[in-house]
Residue frames relative to the residue before (quaternion, step in Angstrom):
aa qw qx qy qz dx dy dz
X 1.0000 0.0000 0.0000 0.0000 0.00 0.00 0.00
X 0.1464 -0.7466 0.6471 0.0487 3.24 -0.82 1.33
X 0.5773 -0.3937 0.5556 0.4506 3.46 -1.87 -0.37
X 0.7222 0.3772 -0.4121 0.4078 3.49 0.49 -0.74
X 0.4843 0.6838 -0.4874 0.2458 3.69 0.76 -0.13
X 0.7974 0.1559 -0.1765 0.5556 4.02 -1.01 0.62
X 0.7798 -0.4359 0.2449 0.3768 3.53 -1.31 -0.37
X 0.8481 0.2500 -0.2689 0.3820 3.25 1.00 0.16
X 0.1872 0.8615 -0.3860 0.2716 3.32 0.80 1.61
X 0.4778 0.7710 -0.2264 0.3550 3.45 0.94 -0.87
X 0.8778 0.3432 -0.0104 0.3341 2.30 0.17 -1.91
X 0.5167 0.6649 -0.2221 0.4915 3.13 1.64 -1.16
X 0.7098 0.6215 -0.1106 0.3125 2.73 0.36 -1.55
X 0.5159 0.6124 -0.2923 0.5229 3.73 1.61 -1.70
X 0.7984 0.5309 -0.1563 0.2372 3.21 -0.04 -2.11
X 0.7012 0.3027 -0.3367 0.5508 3.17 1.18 -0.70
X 0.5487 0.3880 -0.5503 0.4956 4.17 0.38 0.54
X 0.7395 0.3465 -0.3541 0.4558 3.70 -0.01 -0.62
X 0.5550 -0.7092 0.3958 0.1800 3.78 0.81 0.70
X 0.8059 -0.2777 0.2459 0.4615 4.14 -1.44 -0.52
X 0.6962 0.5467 -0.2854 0.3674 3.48 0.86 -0.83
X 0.5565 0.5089 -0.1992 0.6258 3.51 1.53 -0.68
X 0.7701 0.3733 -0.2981 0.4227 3.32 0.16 -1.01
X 0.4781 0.5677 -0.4269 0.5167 3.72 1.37 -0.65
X 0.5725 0.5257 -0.3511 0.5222 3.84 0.30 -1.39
X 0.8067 0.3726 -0.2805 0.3628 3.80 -0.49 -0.79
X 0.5135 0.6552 -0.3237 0.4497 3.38 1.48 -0.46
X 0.8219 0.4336 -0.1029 0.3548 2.64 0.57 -1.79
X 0.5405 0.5402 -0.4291 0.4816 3.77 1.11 0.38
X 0.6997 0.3981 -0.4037 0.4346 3.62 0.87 -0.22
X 0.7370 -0.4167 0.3541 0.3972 3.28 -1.82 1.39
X 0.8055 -0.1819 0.1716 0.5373 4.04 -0.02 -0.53
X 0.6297 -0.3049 0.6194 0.3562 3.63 -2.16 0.23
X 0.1970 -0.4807 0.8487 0.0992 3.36 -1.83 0.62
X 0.5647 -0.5615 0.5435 0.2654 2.87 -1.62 1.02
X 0.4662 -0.6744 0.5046 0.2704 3.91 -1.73 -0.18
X 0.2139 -0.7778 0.4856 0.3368 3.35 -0.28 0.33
X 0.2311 -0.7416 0.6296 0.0163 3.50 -1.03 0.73
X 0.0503 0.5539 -0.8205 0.1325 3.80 -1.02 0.94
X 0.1455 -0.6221 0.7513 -0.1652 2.17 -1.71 2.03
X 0.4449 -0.7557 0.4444 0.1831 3.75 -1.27 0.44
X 0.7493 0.1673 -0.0646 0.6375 3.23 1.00 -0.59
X 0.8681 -0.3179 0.2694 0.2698 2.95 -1.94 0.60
X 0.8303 0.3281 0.1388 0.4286 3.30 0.76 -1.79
X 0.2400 0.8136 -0.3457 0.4011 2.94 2.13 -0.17
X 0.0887 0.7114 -0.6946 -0.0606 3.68 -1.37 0.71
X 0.7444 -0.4496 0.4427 0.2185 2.73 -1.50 -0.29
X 0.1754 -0.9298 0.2492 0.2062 2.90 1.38 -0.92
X 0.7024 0.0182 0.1828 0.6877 3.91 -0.26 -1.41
X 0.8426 0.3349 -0.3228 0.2713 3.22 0.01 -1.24
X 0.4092 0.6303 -0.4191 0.5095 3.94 1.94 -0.59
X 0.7809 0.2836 -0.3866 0.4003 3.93 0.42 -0.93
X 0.6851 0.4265 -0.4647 0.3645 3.52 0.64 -0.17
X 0.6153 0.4389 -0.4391 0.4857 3.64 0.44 -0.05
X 0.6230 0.3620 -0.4887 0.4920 3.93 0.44 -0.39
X 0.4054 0.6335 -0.4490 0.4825 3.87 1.11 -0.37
X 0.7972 0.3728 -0.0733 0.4692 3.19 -0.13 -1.39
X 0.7888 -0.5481 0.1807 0.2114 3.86 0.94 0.23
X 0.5534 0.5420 -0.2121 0.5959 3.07 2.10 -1.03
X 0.3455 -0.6438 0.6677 0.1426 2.84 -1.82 1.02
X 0.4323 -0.7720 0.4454 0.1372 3.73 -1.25 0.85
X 0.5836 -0.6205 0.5204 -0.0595 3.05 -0.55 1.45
X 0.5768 0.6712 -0.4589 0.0793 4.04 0.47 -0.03
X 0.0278 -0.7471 0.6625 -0.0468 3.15 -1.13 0.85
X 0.4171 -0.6588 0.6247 0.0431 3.51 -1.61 1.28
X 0.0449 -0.7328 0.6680 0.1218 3.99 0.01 0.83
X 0.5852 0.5721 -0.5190 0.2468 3.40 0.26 -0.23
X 0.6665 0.2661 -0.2576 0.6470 3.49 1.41 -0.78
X 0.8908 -0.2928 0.2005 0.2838 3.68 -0.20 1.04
X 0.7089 0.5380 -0.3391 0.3052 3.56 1.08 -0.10
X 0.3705 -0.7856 0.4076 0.2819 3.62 0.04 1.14
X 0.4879 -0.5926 0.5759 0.2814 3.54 -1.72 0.69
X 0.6332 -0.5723 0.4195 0.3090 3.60 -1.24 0.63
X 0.4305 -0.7677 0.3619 0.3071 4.05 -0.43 0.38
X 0.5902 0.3652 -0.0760 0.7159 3.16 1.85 -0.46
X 0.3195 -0.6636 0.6664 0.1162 3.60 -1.54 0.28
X 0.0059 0.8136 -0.5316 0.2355 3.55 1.71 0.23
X 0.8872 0.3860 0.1036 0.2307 2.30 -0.47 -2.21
X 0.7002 0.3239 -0.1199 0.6248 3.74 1.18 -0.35
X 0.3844 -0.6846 0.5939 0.1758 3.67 -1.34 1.05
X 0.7466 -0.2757 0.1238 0.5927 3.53 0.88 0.83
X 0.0192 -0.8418 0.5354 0.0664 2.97 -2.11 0.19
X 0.5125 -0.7750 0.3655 0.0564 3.51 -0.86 0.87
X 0.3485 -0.8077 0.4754 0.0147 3.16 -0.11 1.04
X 0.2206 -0.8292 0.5017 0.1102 4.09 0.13 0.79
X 0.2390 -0.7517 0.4877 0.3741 3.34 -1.38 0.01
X 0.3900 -0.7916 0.4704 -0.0022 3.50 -1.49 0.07
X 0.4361 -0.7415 0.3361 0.3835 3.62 -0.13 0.39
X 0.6895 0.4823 -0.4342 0.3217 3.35 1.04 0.27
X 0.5852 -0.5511 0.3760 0.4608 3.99 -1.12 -0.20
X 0.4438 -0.6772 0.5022 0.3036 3.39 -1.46 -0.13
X 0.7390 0.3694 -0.3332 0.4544 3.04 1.71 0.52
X 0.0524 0.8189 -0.4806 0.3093 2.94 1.74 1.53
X 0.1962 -0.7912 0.4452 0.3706 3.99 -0.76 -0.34
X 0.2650 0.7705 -0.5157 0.2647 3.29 0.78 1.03
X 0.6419 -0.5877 0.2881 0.3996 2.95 -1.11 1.21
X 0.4897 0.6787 -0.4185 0.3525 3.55 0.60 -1.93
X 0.8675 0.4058 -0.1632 0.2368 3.35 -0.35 -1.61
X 0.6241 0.3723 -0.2974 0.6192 3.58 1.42 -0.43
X 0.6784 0.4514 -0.4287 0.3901 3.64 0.73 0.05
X 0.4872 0.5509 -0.3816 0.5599 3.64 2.03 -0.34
X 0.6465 0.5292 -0.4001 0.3767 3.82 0.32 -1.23
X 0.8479 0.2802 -0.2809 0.3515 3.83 0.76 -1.26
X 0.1852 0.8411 -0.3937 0.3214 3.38 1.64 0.13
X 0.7818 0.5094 -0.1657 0.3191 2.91 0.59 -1.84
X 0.4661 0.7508 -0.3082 0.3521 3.09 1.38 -0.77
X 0.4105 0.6841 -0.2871 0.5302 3.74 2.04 -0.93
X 0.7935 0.4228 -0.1364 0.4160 4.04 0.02 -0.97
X 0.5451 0.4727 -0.2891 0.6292 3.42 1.53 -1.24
X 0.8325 0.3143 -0.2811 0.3593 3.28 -0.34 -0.97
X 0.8786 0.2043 -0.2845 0.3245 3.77 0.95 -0.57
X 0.6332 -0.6575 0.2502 0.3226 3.22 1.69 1.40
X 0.4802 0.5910 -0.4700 0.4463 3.76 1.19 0.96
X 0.6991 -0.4389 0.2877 0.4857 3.39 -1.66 0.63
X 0.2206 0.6686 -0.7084 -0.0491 3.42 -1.43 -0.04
X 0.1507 -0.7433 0.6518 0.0040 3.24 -1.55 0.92
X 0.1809 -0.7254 0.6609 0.0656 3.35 -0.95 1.19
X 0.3319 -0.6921 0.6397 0.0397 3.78 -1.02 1.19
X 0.7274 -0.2283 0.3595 0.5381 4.48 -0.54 0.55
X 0.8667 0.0438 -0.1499 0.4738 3.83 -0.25 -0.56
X 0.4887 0.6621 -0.2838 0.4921 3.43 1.60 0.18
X 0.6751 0.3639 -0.2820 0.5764 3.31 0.98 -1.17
X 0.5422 0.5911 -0.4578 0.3835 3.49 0.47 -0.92
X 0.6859 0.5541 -0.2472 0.4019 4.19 0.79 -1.14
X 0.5752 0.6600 -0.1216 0.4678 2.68 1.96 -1.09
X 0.7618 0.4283 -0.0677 0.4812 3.53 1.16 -0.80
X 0.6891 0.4589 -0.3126 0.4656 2.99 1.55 -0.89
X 0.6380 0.6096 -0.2523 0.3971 3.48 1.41 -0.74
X 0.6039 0.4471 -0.2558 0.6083 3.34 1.59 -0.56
X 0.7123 -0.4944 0.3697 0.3339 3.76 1.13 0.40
X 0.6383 0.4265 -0.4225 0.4819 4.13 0.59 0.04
X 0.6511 -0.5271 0.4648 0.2867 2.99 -1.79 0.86
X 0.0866 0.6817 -0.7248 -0.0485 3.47 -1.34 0.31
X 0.1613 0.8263 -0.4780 0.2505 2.60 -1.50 1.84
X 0.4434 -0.7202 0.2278 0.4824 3.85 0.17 0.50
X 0.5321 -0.4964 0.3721 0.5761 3.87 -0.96 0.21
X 0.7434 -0.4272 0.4867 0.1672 2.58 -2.08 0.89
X 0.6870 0.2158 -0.2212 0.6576 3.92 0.71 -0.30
X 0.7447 -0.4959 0.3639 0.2590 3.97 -0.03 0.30
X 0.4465 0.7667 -0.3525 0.2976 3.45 1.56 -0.74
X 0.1300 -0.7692 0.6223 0.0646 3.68 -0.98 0.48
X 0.0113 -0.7812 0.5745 0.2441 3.85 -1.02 0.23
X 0.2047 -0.7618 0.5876 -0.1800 3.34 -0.50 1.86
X 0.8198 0.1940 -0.0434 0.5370 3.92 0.44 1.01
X 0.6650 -0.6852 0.0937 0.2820 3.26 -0.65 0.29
X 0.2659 -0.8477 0.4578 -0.0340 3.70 -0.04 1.42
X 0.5174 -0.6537 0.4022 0.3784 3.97 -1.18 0.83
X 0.1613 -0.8053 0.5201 0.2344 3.82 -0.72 0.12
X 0.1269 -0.8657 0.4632 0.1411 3.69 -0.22 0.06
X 0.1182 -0.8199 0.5427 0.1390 3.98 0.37 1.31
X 0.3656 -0.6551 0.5995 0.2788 3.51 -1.33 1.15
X 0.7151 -0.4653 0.2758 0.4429 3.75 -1.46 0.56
X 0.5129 0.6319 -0.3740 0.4447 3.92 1.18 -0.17
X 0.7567 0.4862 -0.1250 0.4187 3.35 1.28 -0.78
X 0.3805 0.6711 -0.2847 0.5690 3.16 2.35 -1.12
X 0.8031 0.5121 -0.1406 0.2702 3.40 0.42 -1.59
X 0.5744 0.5801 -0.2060 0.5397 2.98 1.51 -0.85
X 0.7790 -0.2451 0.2971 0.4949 3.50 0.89 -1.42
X 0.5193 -0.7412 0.4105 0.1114 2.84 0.15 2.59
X 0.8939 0.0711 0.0727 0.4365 3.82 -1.98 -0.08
X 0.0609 -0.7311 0.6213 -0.2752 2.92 0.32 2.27
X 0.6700 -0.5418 0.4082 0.3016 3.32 -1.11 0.57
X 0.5748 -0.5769 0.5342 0.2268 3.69 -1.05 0.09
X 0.6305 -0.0091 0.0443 0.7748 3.84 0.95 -1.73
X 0.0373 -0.5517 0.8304 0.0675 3.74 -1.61 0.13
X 0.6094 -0.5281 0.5225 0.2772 3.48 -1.75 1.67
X 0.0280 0.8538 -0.5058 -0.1204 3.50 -1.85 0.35
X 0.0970 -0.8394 0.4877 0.2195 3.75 0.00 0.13
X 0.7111 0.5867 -0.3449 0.1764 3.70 -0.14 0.12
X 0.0686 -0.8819 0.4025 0.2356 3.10 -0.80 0.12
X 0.3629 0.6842 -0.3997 0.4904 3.10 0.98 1.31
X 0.0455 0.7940 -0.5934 -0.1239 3.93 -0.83 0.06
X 0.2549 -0.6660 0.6238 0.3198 3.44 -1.14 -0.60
X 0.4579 -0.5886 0.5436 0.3853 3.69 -1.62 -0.55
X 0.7507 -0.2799 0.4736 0.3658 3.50 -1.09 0.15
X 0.6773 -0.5884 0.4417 0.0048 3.41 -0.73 0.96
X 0.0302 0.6173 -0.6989 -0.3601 3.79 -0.41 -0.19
X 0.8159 0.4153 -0.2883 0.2806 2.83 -1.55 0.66
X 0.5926 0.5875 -0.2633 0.4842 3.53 1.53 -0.83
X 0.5566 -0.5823 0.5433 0.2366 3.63 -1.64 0.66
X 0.0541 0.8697 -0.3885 -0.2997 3.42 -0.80 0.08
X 0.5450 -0.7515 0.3118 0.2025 3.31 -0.65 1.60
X 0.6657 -0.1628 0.1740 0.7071 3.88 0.80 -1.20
X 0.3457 -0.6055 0.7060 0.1245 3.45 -2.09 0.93
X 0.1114 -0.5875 0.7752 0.2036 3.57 -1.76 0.36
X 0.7244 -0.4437 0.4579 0.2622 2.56 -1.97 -0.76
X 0.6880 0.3114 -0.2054 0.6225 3.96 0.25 -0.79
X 0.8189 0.2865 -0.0916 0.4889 3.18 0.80 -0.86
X 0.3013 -0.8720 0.3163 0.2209 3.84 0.39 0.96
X 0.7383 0.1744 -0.1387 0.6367 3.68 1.73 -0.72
X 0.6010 -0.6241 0.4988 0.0224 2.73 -1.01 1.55
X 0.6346 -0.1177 0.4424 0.6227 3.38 -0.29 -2.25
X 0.0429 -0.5588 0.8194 -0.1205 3.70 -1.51 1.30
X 0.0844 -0.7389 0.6676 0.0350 2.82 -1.97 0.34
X 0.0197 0.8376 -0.5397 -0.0822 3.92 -1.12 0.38
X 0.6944 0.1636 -0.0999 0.6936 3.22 -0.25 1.07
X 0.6899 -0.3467 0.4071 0.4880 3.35 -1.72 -1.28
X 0.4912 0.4906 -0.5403 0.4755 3.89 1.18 1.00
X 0.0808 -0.5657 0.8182 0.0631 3.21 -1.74 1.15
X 0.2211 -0.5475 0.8069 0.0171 3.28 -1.93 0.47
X 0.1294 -0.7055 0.6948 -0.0532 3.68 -0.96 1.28
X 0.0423 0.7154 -0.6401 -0.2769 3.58 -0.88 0.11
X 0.4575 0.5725 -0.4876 0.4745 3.87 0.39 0.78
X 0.4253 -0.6771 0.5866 0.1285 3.54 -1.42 0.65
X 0.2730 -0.7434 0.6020 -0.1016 3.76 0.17 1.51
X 0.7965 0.5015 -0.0474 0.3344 3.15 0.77 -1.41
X 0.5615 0.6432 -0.3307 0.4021 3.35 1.76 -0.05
X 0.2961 -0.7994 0.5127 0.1024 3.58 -0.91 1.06
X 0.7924 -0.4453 0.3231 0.2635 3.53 -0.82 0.61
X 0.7314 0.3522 -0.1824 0.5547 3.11 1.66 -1.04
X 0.6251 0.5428 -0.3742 0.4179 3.66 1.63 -0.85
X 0.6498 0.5388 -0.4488 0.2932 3.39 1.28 -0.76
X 0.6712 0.4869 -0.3668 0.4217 3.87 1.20 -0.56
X 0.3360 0.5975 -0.5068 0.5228 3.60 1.30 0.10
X 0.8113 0.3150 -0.2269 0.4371 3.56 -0.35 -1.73
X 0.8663 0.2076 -0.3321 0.3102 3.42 0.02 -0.15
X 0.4431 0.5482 -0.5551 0.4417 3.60 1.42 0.81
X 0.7281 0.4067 -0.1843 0.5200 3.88 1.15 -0.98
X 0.7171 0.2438 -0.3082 0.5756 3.78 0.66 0.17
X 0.2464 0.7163 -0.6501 0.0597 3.82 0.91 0.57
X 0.6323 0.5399 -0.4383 0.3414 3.71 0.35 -0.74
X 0.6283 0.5183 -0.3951 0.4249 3.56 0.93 -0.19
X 0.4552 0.6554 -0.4684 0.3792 3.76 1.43 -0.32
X 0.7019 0.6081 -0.2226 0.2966 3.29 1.14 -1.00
X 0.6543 0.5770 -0.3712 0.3181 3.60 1.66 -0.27
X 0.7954 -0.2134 0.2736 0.4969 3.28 -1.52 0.06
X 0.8600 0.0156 -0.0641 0.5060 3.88 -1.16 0.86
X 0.4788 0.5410 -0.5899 0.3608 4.14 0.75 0.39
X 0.3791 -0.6303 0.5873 0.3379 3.11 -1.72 0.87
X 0.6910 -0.3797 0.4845 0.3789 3.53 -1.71 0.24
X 0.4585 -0.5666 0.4396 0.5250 3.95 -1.01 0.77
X 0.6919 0.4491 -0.5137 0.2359 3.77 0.08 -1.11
X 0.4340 0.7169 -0.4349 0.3295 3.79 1.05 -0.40
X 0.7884 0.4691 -0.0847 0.3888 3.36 0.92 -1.24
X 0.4557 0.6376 -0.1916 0.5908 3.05 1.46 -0.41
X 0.7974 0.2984 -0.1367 0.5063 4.00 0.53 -1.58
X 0.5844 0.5655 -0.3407 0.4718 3.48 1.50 -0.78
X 0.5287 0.4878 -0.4072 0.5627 3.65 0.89 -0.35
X 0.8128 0.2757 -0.3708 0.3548 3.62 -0.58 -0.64
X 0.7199 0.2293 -0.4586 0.4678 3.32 0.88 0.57
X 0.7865 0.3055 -0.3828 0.3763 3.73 0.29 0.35
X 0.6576 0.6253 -0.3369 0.2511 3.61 0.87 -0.31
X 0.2919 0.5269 -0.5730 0.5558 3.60 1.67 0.65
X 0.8350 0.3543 -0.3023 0.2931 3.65 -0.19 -0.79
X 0.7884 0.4251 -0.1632 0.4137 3.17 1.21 -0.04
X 0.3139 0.6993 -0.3911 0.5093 2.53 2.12 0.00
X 0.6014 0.5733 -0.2131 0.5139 3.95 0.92 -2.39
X 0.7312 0.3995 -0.3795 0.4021 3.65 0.04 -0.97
X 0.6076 0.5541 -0.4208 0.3831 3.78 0.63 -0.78
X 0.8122 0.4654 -0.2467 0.2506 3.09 0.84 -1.86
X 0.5301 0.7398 -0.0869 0.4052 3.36 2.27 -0.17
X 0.7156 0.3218 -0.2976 0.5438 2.93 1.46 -0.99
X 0.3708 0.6611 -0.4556 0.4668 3.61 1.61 -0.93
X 0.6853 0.4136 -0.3917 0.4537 3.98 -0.52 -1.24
X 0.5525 0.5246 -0.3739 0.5289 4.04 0.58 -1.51
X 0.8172 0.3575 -0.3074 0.3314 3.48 -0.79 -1.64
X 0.6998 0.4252 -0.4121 0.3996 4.07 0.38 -0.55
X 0.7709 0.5053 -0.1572 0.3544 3.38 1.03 -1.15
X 0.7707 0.4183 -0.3392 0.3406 3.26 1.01 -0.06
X 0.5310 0.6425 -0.4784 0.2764 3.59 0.92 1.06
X 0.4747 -0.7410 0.4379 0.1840 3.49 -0.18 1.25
X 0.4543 -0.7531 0.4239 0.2163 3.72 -0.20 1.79
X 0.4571 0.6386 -0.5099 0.3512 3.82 1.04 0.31
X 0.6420 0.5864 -0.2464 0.4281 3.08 1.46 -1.74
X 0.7345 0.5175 -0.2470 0.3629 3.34 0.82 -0.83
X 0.4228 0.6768 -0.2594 0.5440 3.53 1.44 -0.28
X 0.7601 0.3533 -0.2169 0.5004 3.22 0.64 -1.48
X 0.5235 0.6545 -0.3974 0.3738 3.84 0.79 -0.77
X 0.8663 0.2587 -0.1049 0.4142 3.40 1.12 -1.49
X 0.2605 0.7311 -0.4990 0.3855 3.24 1.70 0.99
């Protein structure tokens, strides 16, 4: 599965080679930004990186917490995509919220708009598209910062990926039927997939300088599991990879809004 595949490839496909300056230009012919939708999990939950690079980039944010009662939109009309956050709980928890997030998604798949799944996002992302999610098979968690490796589908998509990208989870899924894959690890075999104009990351892109001393003053006991790095790890691993991953976010984010062709959209809201 390419970008150029079905009717809305091209175009997609352009924007993300010809980079921010193009994709700005294509913005800037439509009548206004649509806001983003944002789902957050907790109380205190932000957005983080990815909230400043899209208010960068022009979009207002949309956030809303279904867990405490706030309903998702029935249509995507109304919204230039949306993001899905992660969270400390599972997706094979039985709380309502979470089966009412998983078939949600079904909204983006079916009307062919950005969507981004974030570690407990992608996971919603995978389960809805039908793959197991589940913890490793030996107990192992990746908590901190781990190597990623993007296959040429992912190159293509979005050039000078990072080396390590931050993680919290200890859960994964498989590949998709039907899904691209974008970059592979190691304990954890998929990385980042995509279908259509949905991507599912399990890595945190989105973590800020300040969320990372949050998460690892309140989840220290989790430093302690199978395959977590130590907090100072996380801390020294940042000053050497989070310039590059910092550019890649603000790249693929600029790619992922810009490359749906306003026909597609038309048709969505037929």
């Amino acid at each position: 599965m390419s970008f150029q595949s079905g009717k809305i490839g091209a175009e997609s496909l352009l924007n993300f080679r010809r980079g921010p300056q193009a994709a700005a230009v294509a913005r800037s012919t439509a009548d206004s930004l649509l806001p983003v939708l944002i789902v957050l999990h907790q109380e205190t939950s932000t957005p983080g990186r990815v909230g400043n690079v899209l208010r960068a980039l022009g979009h207002r944010l949309d956030i809303r917490r279904p867990r405490f009662g706030d309903p998702l939109p029935e249509t995507l009309d109304g919204h230039a995509g949306a993001v899905i956050f992660g969270g400390p709980m599972s997706v094979n928890d039985p709380d309502d919220f979470i089966r009412r997030e998983i078939d949600w998604i079904a909204v983006p798949l079916r009307e062919q708009r950005p969507f981004l799944g974030i570690c407990l996002g992608a996971q919603m992302l995978a389960m809805q598209l039908g793959a197991r999610v589940a913890p490793h098979p030996q107990g192992r968690s990746q908590i901190g910062y781990y190597p990623v490796r993007p296959t040429p589908a992912g190159l293509e998509i979005c050039p000078n990926w990072p080396d390590h990208v931050y993680h919290w989870h200890q859960e994964g899924f498989e590949l998709p039927a039907g899904a691209e894959l974008l970059a592979e690890g190691s304990d954890f075999p998929v990385e980042a997939f995509r279908v259509d104009h949905c991507f599912g990351f399990q890595f945190h892109p989105d973590v800020t300088y300040a969320m990372m001393h949050r998460w690892t003053t309140r989840g220290h006991s989790r430093l302690e599991l199978p395959g977590a790095r130590p907090r100072h790890h996380h801390f020294a691993d940042r000053a050497v990879h989070d310039v590059t991953e910092r550019a890649w976010l603000k790249q693929f984010l600029d790619g992922w809004l810009a490359r749906v062709p306003r026909s597609v959209m038309s048709e969505a809201a037929e």
